[in-house]
N, CA, C and O atoms as CSV, one atom per row, in Angstrom:
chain,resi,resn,atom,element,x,y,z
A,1,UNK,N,N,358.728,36.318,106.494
A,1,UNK,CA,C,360.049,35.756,106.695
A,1,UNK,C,C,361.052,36.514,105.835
A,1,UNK,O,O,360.892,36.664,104.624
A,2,UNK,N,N,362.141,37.005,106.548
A,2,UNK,CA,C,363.449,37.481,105.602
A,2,UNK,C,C,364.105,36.749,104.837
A,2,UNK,O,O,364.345,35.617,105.258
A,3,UNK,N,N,364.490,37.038,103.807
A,3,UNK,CA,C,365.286,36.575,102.924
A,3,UNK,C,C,366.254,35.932,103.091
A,3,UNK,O,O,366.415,35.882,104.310
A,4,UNK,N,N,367.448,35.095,102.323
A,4,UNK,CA,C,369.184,34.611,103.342
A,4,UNK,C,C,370.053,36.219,103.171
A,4,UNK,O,O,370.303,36.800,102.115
A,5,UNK,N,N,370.194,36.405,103.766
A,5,UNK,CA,C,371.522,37.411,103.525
A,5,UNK,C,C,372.343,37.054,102.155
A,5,UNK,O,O,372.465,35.897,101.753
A,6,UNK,N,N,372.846,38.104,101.544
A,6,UNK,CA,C,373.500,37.751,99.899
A,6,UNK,C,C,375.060,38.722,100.348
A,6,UNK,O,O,376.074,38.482,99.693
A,7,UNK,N,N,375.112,39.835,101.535
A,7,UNK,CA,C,375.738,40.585,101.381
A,7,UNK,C,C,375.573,41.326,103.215
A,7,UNK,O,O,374.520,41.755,103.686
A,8,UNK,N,N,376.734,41.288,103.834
A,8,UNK,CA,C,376.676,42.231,105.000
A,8,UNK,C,C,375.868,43.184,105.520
A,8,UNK,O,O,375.342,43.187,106.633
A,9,UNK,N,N,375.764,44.356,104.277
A,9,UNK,CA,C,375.172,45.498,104.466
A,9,UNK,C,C,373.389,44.999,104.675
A,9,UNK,O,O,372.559,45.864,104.955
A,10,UNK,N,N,373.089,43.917,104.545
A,10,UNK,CA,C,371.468,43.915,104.719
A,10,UNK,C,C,371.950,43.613,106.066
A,10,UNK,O,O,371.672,44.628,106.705
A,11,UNK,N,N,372.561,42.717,106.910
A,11,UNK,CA,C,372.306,42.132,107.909
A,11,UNK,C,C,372.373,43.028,108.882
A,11,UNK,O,O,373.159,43.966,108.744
A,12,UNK,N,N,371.386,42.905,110.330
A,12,UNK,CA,C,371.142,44.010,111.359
A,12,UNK,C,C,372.755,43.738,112.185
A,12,UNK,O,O,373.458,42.735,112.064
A,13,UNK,N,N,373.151,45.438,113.350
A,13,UNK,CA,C,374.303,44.778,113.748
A,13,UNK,C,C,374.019,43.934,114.858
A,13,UNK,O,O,374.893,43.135,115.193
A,14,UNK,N,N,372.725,43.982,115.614
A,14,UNK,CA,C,372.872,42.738,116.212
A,14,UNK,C,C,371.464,41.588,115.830
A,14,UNK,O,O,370.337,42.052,115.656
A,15,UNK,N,N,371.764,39.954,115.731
A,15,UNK,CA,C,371.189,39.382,115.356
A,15,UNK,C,C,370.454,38.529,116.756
A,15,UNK,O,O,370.953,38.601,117.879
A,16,UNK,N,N,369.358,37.834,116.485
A,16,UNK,CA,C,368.835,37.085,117.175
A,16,UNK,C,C,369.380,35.924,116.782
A,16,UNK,O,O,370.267,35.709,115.955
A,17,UNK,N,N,368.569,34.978,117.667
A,17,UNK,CA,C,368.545,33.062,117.242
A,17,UNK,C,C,367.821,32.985,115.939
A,17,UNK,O,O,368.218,32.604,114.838
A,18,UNK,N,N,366.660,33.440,116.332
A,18,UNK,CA,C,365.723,33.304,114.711
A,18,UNK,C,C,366.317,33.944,113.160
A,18,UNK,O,O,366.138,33.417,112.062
A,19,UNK,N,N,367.207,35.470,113.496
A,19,UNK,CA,C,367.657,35.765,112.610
A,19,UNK,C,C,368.720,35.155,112.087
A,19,UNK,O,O,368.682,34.948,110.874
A,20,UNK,N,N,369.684,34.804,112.702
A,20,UNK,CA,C,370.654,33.489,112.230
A,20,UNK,C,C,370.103,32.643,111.462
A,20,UNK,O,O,370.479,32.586,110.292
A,21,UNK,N,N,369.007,31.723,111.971
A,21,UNK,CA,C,368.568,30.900,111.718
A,21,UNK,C,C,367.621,31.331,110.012
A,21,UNK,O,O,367.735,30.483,109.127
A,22,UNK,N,N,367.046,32.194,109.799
A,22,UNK,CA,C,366.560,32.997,108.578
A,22,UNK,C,C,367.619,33.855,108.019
A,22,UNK,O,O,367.202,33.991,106.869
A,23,UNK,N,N,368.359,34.304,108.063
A,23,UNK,CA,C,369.348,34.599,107.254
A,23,UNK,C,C,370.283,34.153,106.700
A,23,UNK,O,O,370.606,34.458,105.552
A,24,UNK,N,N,371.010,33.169,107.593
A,24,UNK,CA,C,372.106,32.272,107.275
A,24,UNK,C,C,371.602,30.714,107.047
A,24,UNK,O,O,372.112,29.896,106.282
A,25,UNK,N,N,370.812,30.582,107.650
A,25,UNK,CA,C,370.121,28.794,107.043
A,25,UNK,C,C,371.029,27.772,108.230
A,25,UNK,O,O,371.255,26.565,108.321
A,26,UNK,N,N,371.437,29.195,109.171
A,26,UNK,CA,C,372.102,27.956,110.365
A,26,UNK,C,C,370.813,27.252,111.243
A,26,UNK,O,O,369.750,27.834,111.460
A,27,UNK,N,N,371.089,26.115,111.615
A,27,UNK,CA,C,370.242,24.907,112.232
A,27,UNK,C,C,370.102,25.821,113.687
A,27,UNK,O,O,370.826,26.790,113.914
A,28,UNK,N,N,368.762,25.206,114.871
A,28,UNK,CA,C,368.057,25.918,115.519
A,28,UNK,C,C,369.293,25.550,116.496
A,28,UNK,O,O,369.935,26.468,117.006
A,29,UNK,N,N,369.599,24.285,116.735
A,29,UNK,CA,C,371.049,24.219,117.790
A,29,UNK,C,C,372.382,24.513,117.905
A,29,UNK,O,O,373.222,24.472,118.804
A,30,UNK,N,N,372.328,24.990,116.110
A,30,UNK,CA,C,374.210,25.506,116.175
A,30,UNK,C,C,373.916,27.093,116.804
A,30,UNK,O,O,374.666,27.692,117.575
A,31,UNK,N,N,372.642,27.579,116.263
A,31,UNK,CA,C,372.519,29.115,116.568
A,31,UNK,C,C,372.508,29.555,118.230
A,31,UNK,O,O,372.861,30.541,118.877
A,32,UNK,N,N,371.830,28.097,118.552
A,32,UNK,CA,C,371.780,28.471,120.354
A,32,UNK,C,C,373.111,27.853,120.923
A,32,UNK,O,O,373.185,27.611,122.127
A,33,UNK,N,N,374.002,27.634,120.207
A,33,UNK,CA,C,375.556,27.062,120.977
A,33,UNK,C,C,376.247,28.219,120.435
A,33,UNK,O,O,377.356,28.385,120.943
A,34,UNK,N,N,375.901,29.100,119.516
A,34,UNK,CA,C,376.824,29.943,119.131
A,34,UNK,C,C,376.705,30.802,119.842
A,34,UNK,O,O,377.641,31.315,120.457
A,35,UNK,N,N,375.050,31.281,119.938
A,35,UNK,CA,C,374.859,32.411,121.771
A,35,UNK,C,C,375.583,32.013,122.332
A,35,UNK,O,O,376.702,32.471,122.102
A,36,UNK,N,N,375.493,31.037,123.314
A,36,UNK,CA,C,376.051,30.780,124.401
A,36,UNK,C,C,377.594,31.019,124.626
A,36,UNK,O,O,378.095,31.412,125.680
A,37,UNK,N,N,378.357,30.674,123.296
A,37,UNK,CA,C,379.551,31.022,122.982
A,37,UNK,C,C,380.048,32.312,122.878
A,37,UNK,O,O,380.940,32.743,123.610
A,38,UNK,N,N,379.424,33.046,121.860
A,38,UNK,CA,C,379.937,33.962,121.328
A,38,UNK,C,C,378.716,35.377,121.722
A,38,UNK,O,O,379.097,36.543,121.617
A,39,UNK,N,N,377.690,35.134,122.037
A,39,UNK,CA,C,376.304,36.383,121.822
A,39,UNK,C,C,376.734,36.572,123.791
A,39,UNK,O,O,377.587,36.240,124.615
A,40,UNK,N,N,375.361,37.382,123.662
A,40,UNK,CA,C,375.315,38.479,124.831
A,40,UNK,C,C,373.934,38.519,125.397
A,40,UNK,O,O,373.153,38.749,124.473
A,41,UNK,N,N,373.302,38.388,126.561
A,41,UNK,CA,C,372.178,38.106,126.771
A,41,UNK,C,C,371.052,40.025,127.113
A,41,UNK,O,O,370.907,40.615,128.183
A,42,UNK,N,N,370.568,40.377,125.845
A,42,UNK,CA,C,370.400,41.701,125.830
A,42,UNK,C,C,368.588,41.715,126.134
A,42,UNK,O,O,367.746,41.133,125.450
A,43,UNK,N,N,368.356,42.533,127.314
A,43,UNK,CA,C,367.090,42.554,127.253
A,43,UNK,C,C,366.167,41.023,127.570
A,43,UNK,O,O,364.960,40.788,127.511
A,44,UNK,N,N,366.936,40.463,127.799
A,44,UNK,CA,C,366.001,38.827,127.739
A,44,UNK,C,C,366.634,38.016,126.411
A,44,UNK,O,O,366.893,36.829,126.611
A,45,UNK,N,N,366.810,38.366,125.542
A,45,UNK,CA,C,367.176,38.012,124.190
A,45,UNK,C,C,368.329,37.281,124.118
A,45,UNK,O,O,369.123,37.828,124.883
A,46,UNK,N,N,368.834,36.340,123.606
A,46,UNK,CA,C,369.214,35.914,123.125
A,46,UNK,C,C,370.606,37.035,121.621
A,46,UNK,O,O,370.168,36.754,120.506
A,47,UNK,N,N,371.575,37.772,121.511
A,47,UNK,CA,C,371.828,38.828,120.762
A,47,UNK,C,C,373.509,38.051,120.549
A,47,UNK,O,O,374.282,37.575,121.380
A,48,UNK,N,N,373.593,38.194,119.127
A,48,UNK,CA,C,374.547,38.563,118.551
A,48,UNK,C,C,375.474,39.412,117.988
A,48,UNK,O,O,375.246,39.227,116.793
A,49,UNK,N,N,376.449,40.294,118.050
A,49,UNK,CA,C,376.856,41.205,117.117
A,49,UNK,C,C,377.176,40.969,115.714
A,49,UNK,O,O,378.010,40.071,115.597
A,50,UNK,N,N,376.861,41.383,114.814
A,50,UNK,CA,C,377.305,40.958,113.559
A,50,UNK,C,C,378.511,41.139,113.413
A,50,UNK,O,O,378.958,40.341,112.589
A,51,UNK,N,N,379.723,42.223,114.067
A,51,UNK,CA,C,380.810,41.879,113.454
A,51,UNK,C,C,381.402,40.964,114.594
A,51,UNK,O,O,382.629,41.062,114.600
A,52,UNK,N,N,380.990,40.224,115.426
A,52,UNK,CA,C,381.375,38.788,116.150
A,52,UNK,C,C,380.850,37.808,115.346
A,52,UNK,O,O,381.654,36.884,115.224
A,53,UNK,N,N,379.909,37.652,114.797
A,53,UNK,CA,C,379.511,36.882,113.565
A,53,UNK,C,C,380.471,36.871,112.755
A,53,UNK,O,O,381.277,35.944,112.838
A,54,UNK,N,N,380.619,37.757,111.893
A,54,UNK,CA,C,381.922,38.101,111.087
A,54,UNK,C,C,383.005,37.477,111.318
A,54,UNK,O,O,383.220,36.620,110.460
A,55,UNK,N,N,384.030,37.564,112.371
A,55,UNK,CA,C,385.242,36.957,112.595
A,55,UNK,C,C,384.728,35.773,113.146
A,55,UNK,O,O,385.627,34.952,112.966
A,56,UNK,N,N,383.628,35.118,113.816
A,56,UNK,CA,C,383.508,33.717,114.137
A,56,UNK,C,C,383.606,32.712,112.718
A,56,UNK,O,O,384.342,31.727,112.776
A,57,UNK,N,N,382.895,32.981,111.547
A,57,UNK,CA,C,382.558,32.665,110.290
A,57,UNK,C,C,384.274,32.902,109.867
A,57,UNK,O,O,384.773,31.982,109.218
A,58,UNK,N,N,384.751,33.533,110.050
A,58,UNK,CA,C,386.170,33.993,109.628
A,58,UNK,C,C,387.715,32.602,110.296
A,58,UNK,O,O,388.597,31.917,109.779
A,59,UNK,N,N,387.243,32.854,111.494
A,59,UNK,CA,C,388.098,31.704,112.167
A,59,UNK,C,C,387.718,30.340,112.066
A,59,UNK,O,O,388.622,29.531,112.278
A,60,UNK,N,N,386.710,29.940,111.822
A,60,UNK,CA,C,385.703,28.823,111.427
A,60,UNK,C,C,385.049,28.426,109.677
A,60,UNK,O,O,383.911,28.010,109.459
A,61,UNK,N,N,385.904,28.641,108.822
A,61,UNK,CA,C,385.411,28.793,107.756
A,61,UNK,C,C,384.163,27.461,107.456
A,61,UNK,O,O,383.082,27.823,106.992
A,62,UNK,N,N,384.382,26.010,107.735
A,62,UNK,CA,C,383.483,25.137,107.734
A,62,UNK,C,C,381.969,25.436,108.551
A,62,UNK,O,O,381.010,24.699,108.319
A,63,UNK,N,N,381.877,26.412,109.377
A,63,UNK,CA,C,380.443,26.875,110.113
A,63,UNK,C,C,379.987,27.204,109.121
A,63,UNK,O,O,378.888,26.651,109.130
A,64,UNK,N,N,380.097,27.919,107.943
A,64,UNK,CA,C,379.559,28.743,106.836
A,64,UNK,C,C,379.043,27.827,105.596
A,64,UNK,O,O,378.566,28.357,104.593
C-alpha cells in the first residue's frame, strides 16, 4: 500500500479510484462521484488527472 501523498510531486498524473482513495484518505464513494464528475473513463479504468484534482481541491477547499 502507498503512502498519503505529503506533496504533488509524488502523486502520478493520472490517478485511479484506489489511488485517491490511498493517497488522499478520500472515502470509496466520494472517489467514485468525483470520476463520474470530474475523471475520464481510460482503458476500462476509472482515471483522474492530477492537475483536475488540483483545481477541483482548489474550488472545493472543504473536499480536502
Amino acid at each position: 500500500m502507498k503512502s498519503k501523498a505529503t506533496d504533488w510531486d509524488g502523486v502520478p498524473l493520472l490517478l485511479t479510484v484506489r489511488e485517491l482513495q490511498e493517497l488522499f484518505g478520500f472515502p470509496r464513494d466520494f472517489s467514485y462521484k468525483l470520476m463520474h464528475v470530474r475523471g475520464r473513463r481510460i482503458g476500462g479504468k476509472l482515471m483522474i488527472r492530477k492537475e483536475t484534482l488540483k483545481e477541483f481541491l482548489e474550488e472545493n477547499p472543504l473536499a480536502a
